[in-house]
N, C-alpha and C positions, 0 to 999 in steps of 0.2 A: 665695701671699703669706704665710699662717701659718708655711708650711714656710722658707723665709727668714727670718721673724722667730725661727723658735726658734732656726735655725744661727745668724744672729747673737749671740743670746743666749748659746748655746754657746759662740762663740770667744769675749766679754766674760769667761767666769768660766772659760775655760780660759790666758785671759792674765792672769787675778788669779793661779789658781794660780803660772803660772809665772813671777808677781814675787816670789809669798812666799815659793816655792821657792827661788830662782837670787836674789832679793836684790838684782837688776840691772832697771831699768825698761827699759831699753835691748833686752833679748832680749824684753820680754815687746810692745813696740810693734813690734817687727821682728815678730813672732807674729802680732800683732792686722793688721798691712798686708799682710802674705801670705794671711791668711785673708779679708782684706777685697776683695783684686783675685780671688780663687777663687769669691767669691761672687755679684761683679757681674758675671762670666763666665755664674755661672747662671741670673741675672738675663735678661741679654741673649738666651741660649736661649730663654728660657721666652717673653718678651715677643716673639722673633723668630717661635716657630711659631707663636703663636695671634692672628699680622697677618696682614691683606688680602695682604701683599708676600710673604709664606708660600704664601698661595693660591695667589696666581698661579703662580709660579715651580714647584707640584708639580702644575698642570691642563695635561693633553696641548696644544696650542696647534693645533686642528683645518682652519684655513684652511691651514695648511702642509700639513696631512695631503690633502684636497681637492685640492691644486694638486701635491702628488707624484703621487698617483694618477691625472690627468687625462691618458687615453689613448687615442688615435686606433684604433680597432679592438678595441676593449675595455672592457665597462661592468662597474663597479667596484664594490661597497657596504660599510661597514663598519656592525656590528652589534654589539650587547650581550650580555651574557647573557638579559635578558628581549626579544630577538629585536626593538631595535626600532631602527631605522637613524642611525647619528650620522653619516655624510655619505657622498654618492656623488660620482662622475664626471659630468660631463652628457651620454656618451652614455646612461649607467644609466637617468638621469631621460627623457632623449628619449624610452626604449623603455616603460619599464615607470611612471614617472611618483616623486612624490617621497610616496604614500601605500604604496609597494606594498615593501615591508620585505620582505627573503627572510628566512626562505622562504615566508611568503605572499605568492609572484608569481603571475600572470595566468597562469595555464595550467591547460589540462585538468584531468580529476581524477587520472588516471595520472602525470601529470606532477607535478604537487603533491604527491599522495604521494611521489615517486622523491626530491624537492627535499626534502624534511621529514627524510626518511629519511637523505639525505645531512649535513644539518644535524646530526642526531643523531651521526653518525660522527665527522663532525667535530670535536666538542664533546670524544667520548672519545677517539678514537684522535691529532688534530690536524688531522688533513684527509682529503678525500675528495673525487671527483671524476665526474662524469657523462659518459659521451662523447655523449650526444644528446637533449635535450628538446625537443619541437614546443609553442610559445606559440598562443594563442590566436589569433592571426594569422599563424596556418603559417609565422612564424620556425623556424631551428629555433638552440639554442645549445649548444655546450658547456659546461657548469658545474663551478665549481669551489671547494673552499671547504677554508681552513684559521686554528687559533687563533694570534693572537698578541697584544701588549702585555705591559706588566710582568708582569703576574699570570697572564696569558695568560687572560683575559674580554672579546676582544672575536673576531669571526670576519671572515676580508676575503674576500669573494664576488668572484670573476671569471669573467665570462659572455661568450663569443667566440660570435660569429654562425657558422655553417659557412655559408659562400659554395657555390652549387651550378656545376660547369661550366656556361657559355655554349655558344649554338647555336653560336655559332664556333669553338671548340674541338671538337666533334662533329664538324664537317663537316672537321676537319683528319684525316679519320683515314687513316691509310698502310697499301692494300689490296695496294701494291707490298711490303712487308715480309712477316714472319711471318705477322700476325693472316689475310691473306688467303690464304699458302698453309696457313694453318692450315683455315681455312674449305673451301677445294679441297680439301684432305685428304680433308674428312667429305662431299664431294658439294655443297656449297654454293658457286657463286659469286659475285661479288661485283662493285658497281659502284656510285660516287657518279656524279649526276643534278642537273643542276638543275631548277628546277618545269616549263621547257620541254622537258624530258627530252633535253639535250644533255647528253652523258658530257661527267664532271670527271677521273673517275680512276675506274681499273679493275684487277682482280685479274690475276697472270698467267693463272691456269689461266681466268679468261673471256677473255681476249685471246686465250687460244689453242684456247679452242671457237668462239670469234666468227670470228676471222679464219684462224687456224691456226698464227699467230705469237703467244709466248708474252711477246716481250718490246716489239709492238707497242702503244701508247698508247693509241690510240681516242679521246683527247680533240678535242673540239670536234662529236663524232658524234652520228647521231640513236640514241638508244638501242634503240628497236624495231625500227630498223634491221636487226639482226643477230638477231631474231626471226620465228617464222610459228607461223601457228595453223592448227590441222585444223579439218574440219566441227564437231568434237566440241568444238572450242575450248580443244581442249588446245595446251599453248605448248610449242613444240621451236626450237632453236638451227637458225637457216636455212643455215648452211654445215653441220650433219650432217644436214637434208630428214628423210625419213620412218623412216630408221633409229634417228635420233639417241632417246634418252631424252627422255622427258615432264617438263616441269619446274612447279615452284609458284614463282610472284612473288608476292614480300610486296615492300610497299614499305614501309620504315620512315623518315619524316619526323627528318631531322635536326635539331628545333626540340627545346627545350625547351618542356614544355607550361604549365609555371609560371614560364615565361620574362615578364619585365614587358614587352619590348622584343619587338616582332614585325618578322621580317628585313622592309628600306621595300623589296624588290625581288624580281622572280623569279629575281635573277641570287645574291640572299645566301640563297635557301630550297633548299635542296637535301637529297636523300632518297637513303636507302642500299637500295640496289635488292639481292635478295636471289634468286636462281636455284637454287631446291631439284630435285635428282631426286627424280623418284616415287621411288626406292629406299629413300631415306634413313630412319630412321627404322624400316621393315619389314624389310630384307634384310643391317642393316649388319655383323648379327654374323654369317650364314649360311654358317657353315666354310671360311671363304675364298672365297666366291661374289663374283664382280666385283659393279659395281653394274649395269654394261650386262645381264648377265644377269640379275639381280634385274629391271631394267627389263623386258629380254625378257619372262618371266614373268609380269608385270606385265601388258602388253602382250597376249600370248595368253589371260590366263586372261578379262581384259576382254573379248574378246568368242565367249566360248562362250554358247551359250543357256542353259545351263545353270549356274544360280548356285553361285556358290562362295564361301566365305571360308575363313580360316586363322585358328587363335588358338593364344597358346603354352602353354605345359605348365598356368600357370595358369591357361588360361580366358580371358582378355583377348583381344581382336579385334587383331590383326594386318595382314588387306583380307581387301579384299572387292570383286565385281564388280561391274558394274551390274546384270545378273538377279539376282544374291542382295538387291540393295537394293530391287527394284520389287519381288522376290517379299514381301520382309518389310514394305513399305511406307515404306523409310524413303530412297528414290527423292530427291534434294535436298537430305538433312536430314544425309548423314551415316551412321557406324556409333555405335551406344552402346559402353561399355566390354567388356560381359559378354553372351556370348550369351542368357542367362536374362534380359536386359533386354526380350528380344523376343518374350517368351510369356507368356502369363497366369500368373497367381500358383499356382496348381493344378501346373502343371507345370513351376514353375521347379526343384526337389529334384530332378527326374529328371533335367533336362538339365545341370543340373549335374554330377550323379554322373558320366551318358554321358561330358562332355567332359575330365572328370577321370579316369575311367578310361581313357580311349583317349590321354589326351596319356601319362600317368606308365607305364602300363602294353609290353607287347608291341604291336608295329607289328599291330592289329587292326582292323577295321569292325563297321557294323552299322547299324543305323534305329532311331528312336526318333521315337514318335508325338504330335506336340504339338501346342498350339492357339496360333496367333500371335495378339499384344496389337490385331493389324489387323482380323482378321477370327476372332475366338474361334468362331463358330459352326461353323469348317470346319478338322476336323482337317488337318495334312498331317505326310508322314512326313521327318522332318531325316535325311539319309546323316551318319555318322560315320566318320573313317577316320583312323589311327594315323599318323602322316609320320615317317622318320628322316633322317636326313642333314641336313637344311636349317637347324641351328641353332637358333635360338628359334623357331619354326615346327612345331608337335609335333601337333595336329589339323585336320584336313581335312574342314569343312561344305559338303554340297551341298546346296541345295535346287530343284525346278524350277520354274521363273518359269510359275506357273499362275493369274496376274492377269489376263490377256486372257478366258483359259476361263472363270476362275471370275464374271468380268463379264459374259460372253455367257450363261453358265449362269443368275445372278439377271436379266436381262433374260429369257429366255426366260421362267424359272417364271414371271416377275411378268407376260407378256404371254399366258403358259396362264393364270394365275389370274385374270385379269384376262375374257378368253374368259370362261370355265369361268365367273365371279359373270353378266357380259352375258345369257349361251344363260340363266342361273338368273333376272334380273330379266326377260328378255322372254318366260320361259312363263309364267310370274308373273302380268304383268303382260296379256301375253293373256286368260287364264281370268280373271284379275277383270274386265278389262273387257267382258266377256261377263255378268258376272255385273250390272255398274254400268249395260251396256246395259237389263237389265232393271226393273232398279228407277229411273232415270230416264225412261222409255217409260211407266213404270207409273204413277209419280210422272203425267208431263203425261197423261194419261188420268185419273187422279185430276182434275186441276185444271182438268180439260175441266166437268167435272161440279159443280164447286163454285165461286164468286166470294169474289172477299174480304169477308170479315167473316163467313165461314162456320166455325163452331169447329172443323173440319180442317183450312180454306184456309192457315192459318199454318202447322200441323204438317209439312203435304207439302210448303209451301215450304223450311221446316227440312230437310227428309229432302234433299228432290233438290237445295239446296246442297251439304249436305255430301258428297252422291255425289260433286257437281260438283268437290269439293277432292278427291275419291279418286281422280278421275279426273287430275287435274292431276298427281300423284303418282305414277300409272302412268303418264303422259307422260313423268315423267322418267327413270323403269326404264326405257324402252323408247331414252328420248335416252343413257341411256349404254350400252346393249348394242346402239345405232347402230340403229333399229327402230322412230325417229320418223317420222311423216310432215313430211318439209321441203317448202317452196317457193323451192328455189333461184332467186338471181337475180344479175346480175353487177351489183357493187354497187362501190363504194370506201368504206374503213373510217373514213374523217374525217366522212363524213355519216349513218354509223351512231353514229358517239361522241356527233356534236353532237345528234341526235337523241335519245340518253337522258343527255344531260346534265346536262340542268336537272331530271331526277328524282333521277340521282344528288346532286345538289346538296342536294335536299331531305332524302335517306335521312342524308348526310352531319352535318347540323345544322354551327356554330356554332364549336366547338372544331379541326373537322378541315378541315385547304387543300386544298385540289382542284385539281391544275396538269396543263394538257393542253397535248403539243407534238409536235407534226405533222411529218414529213418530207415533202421536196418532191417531185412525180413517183414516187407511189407507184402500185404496179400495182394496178389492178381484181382484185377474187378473185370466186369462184362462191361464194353460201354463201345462207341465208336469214336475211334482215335480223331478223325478229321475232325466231329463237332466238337471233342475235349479238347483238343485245341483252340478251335473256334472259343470255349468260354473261360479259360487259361487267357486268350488272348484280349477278351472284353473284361476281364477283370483290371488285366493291365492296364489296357487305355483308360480304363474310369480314375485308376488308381493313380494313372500320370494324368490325367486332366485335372484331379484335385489336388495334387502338391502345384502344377502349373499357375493352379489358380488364384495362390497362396503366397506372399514373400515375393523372396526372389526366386521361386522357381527350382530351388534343392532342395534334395528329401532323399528318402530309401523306401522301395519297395522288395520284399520281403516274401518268399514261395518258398513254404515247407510242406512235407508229406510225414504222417501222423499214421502209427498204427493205433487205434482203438480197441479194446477186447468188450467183450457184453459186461460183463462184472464191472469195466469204468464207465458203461452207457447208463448203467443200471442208479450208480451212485451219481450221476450227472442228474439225476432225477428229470429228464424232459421227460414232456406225454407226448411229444411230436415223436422223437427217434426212437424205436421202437428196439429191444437189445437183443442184439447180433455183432457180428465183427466189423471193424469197417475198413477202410485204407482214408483217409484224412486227407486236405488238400486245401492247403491256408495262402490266403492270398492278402496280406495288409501291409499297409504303407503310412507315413507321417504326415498325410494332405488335412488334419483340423480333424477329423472326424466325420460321421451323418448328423444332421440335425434331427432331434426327436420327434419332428412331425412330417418327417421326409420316410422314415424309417418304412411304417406300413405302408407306405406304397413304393415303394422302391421296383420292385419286381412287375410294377403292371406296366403294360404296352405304353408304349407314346406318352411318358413320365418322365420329365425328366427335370431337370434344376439348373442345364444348360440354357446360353444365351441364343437367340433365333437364328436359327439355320446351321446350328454348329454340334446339335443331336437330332436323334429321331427318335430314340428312347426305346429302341429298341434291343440296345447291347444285354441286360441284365436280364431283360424275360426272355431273350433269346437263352441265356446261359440257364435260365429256371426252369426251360421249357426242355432242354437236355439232358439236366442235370436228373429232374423229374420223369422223364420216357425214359434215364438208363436204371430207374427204380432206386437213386439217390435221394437227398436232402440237402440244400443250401441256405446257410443261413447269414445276416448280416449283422456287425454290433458295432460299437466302439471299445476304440482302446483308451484308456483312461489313465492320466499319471495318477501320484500320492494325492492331489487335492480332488478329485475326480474331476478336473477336466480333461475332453479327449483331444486326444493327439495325433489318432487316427481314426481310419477305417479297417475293418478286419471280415474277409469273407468269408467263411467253413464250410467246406464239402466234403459230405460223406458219401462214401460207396460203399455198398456190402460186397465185402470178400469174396469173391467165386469160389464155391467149392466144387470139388470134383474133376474131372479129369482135362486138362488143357489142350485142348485143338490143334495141332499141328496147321499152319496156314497152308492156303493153297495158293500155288500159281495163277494169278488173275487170266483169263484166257484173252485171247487176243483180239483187237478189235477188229473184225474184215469186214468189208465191206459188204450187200447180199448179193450173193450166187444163186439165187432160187431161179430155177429157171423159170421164162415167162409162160403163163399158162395158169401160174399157179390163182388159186381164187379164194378172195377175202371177202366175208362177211362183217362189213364194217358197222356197226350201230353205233349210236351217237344222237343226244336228243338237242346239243347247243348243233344249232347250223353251219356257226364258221368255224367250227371245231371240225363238224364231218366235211367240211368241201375243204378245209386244210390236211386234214388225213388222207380223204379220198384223192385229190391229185397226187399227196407224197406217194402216196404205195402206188398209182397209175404211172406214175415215172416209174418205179421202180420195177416196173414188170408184172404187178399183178392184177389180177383182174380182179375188180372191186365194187361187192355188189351193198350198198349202202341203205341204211334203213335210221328212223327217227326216233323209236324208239323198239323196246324187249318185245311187244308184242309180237309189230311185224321183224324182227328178225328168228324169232321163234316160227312165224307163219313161212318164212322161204324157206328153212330145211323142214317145215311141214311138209311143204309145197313140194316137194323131190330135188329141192336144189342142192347140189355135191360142191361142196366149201373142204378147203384145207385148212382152216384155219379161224378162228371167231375172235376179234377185234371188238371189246364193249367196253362203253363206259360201265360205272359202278353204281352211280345212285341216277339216277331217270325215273319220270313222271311213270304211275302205272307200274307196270313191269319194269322192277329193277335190274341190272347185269346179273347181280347173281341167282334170281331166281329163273331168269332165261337159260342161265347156259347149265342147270340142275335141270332143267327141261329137254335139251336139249342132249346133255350126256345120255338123260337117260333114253335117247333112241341111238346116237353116234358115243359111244361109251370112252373111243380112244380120242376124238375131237380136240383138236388145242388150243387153249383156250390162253389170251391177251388181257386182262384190264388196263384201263387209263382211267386213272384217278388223280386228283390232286392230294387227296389224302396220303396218309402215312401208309407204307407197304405191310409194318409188323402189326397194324391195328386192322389194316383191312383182311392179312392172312386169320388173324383172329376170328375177326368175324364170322366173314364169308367160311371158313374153312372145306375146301373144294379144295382135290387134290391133285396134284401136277396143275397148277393156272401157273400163270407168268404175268408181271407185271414191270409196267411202264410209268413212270410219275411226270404229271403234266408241271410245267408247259414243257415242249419236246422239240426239238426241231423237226424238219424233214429228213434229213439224212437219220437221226434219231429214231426216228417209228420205222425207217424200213430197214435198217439195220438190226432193230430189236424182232421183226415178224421175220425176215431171215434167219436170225440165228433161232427161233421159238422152233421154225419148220425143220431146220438141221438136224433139231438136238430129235422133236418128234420122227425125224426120218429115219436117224442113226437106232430109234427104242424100236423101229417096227422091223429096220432090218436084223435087228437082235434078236427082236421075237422069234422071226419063221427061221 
């Protein structure tokens, strides 16, 4: 307004001037109203831009902008220079919402980066463009973005969804055109399916493996139809039978798997069935070689016994046989990439070098001595051999399938070694119990002499306990080198279980289940109840010491009885279990499993995986060593969930079925004390010392007269000598003249003579033996009340046959 008032001011005295100049009022009012309309002109400017009506007229008018942009298939945003959104479309807003400004949209971090990034190009270059971003909701969009308005400060973002084909689209595909003799081409034929596997459409070259018409249809057919499979369950085309080529089906599902809409029928899901030859893939480049011959090949090399595979110039596996895959163990599984996949770390630089020099090099062979990743402990020697002609096919691996051998080989050692520790715990275990006979003999002769409360009475009771736990321990040496004395009986194993049941129960406590399930009609076995218990009851404690050892100490163990028939032993394919019937007897529990280097030796003496002083490792070849004298089989594995890790332990024993007629038990007879009257006379032999002077006082307590000798010789020389014995008392094995060749000597002048062994040995191995008829037998160590108990009732039974005789 200042500036106004001066220009007025200004024309005032520039129209004085020019009246006093020109002398004329007339020019100088025509002056002043020209200047006066030029002024109010700038008046009206000035008053026009700095009105409300000014505003409006230069603000973009944004609901028009909105309603141009709003497009079906298309979400739209416009933005600022400080990135913050002055209006979208409303698919924009459906998708992404009306806080979410690009390029801070909802997507990954890759994504948002890419988006920012764009933005920025944008800005300098004018636009820029994304052909694919995945949203946070596996959207995926193309984005797009460039400047415009007056000044060009605003950005218009356009974001199109990419639509993915439909399952129906998929299943329109035409195997009668190109794409399918493209496929024949490469060995692949070809065929749509619907889920009932009735052919829709089919390629010519399968129309004309199928039928042998190339331009026959095959719809409405059953697809397997024009299939067969060998024993091996490989698939060949049934109109070429056993000549034709081996084929791979893949079925490929013509759904989309991000499909929202799942076809409502079997008749809209259909799968594009896929018929590969073995060839493909191996033989297709091999200097012009057909595929049938590739197949050939194929074919032949499969069943040589001898393994084989092929890998090309670089090493890469090519095939392989079935003996190269059982030799390398990977039988199921497959070939790896690279031969050196198949051998331990040590020797992979050699077999590499080998196979690299004999592919790149002259048509050569040779051997090279590796250790397979299966079995590292057993070298074996890999053939090498140089190939020309066959194309990408440049080294030739033989190895031979010695998986059968080298199985029967580790069974064997492990049934010598197994031998070889038995023959080691039952000499063992003889000589101490020879040695235990003495000092319990000695022990009750001590306690003859002394009553409780006598300041030794306790001592010796200490001492001949603990003989008596030595002794227990040499029972078990002897149960596992089969060398116990048993008392077979034909028994059935549901009334052995229920029988140490409720002990197990007790051993078990609180934390661990106990589930016991019987099968019906199971066969009677021969065994002796007291030691099946005994390994019924070591199975438990192993089974609760490894869930104990595990967590918190809860778990389930687990005792079932299994009938077997020969025809399921048969198809079990073992060579240990030999096919007969059996009665089953499963013992596992949830304690982790065995470890696989615990496994083979589980069963040997004094093995064990316990902490010091808390096994003697005797539980398990005590149960191997019964299991095996009752003419069973036991065996150990693991239990394995879905990913094959184990979950437990699982023990299996078999027994063979008793056939034949079942023994009525007998009344055990009563134990009495001996009544022989005194007088009677013992011919005691015995070659250990504190063995016969422990004998010879029991039975001189006892009333007999006891004429002792060191060994067979001289007890053969006193009834030479005319000495008149009731009775012959021998050990069994002595230096020289053993027991049983004395008292064979003997019979044969005293025919009716009764004859005693003491042995540490097993009673049913030494009746074997020896086989002498009517002997009687006593197993060391013995007490003293024990041996004269036993020569009393021996004199009885012989007194009661003589007076039966006359």
């Amino acid at each position: 307004m200042q500036l106004l008032a001066g220009l007025a001011g200004a024309v005032l005295a520039s129209a004085a001037i020019l009246w006093v100049a020109t002398s004329s009022w007339l020019v100088a009012l025509a002056f002043v109203l020209a200047a006066s309309v030029l002024l109010g002109g700038f008046v009206v400017l000035d008053r026009m831009r700095d009105s409300p009506a000014a505003d409006s007229i230069a603000a973009p008018d944004w609901s028009v902008t909105v309603a141009a942009i709003e497009r079906s298939g298309e979400a739209i945003a416009i933005t600022d220079r400080a990135n913050r959104m002055v209006c979208a479309n409303s698919l924009y807003l459906e998708h992404f919402g009306v806080g979410a400004a690009p390029p801070a949209l909802p997507l990954p971090r890759a994504g948002l980066e890419a988006v920012t990034l764009l933005a920025r190009n944008a800005w300098r270059d004018g636009a820029d463009a994304l052909e694919m971003v995945e949203a946070e909701d596996e959207r995926q969009w193309q984005v797009s973005a460039s400047r415009a308005g007056r000044g060009e400060d605003h950005l218009i973002w356009r974001l199109r969804p990419i639509v993915r084909p439909s399952g129906e689209s998929l299943g329109a595909l035409d195997l009668t055109g190109p794409f399918g003799k493209m496929l024949s081409r490469a060995g692949i034929e070809t065929a749509i399916t619907t889920a009932d596997g009735v052919i829709r459409a089919v390629s010519a070259g399968f129309a004309e493996r199928a039928s042998g018409d190339d331009r026959a249809t095959l719809v409405g057919q059953d697809f397997v139809s024009f299939l067969r499979s060998d024993e091996r369950d490989r698939i060949f085309f049934a109109r070429e039978g056993r000549g034709g080529t081996p084929q791979t089906l893949v079925d490929v599902p013509l759904v989309d798997p991000e499909a929202r809409v799942t076809p409502a029928g079997p008749d809209e899901a259909t799968s594009l069935m896929l018929l590969i030859d073995s060839g493909v893939g191996i033989g297709s480049g091999w200097d012009g070689a057909s595929q049938a011959g590739v197949a050939q090949l194929d074919a032949l090399l499969a069943q040589l016994p001898l393994g084989l595979a092929m890998t090309d110039r670089d090493g890469r596996f090519l095939f392989a046989n079935e003996a190269f895959l059982r030799s390398v163990g990977r039988e199921g599984r497959g070939l790896p990439p690279f031969p050196t996949d198949l051998v331990v770390r040590e020797d992979k630089a050699a077999l590499s070098d080998a196979v690299r020099r004999h592919g790149r090099g002259p048509s050569t062979s040779g051997d090279v001595a590796v250790r397979l990743a299966n079995s590292p402990e057993e070298p074996v020697s890999l053939g090498l051999a140089g190939v020309r002609g066959l194309g990408e096919a440049a080294v030739l691996l033989s190895l031979a399938d010695t998986s059968q051998e080298n199985q029967l080989r580790r069974q064997v050692a492990q049934a010598t070694k197994m031998q070889a520790v038995g023959q080691l715990a039952g000499g063992v275990a003889h000589d101490f119990n020879n040695v235990l006979t003495a000092i319990i003999g000695t022990c009750d002769l001590m306690l003859l002499r002394h009553i409780p409360g006598d300041s030794d009475y306790d001592d010796i009771q200490q001492i001949r306990a603990n003989s008596n736990r030595a002794a227990s321990l040499t029972r078990q040496l002897l149960a596992f080198s089969r060398q116990q004395t048993l008392r077979p009986e034909i028994i059935q194993l549901p009334d052995v279980v229920s029988e140490v049941s409720p002990l197990i129960k007790r051993l078990l406590g609180e934390k661990i289940t106990y589930y016991v399930q019987h099968d019906r009609n199971l066969g009677p076995v021969r065994a002796d109840p007291q030691q099946l218990e005994q390994v019924i009851m070591n199975l438990a404690v192993n089974a609760r010491d490894a869930i104990q050892s595990r967590g918190n100490g809860t778990g389930r163990i687990s005792l079932f009885t299994r009938t077997l028939h020969a025809k399921q032993v048969i198809q079990l394919g073992s060579e240990v279990l030999p096919p007969a019937d059996y009665t089953v007897l499963i013992v596992q529990d949830t304690g982790g499993g065995i470890p696989p280097h615990v496994l083979p030796k589980l069963f040997e003496p004094f093995f064990t995986t316990k902490e010091q002083g808390k096994g003697t490792g005797l539980g398990l070849s005590t149960a191997y060593g019964i299991v095996k004298q009752s003419g069973g089989f036991i065996f150990a594995d693991n239990i394995t969930d879905k990913t094959g890790h184990p979950t437990g332990a699982r023990f299996t024993v078999y027994f063979p079925v008793h056939r034949g007629e079942v023994p009525k038990k007998r009344a055990p007879a009563p134990i009495v004390s001996s009544d022989w009257s005194a007088g009677g006379k013992v011919l005691l032999v015995e070659d250990e010392d504190m063995v016969r002077t422990v004998a010879e006082r029991a039975l001189s307590r006892a009333g007999y007269t006891v004429t002792a000798c060191a060994n067979g010789e001289e007890g053969l020389a006193a009834i030479t000598d005319g000495g008149a014995f009731d009775i012959v008392v021998s050990d069994v094995v002595m230096p020289g003249m053993d027991g049983p060749a004395m008292v064979r000597a003997i019979r044969a002048q005293i025919p009716s003579m009764p004859v005693l062994f003491m042995s540490g040995y097993a009673e049913e191995q030494l009746r074997r033996d020896i086989d002498i008829p009517d002997m009687h037998f006593i197993a060391k160590p013995f007490s003293v009340a024990a041996i004269g108990d036993k020569v009393g009732a021996v004199l009885r039974q012989a007194r009661s046959e003589q007076g039966a005789g006359t």
